[in-house]
C-alpha positions, 0 to 999 in steps of 0.5 A: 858592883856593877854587872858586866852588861851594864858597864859594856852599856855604858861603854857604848853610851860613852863613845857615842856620846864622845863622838856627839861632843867632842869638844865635852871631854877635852874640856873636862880632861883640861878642867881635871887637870886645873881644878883644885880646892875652892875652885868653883864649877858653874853650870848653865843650862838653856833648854829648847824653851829658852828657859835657863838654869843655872847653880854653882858649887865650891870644890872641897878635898872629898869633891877631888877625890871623887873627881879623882876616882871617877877619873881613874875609873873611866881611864880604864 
């Protein structure tokens, strides 16, 4: 269990984060709401450098409920 400390931290972290990328969280609200299992989540990532990163992985059921979890959680 986390200490109430670091959860209000985190809380923090979470609204200036939404306030830097607004776009972010309505895009994981919308993927949330249409993932299911098989779907696959890619992500990509290009640093300063011009480096690029990238992996894949298919959502199984023990994914969603994690997904799900954490959902409710941060709903909170």
């Amino acid at each position: 269990m986390m200490n109430p400390k670091m959860i209000l931290q985190l809380k923090t972290m979470l609204t200036k984060f939404r306030q830097n990328h607004p776009k972010v969280p309505l895009f994981f609200s919308a993927a949330s709401k249409a993932i299911n299992e098989g779907s696959v989540i890619e992500i990509s990532l290009t640093t300063a450098e011009g480096r690029e990163l990238c992996t894949n992985m298919r959502v199984t059921q023990d994914d969603l409920e994690m997904i799900r979890t954490l959902g409710e959680m941060a709903s909170k």
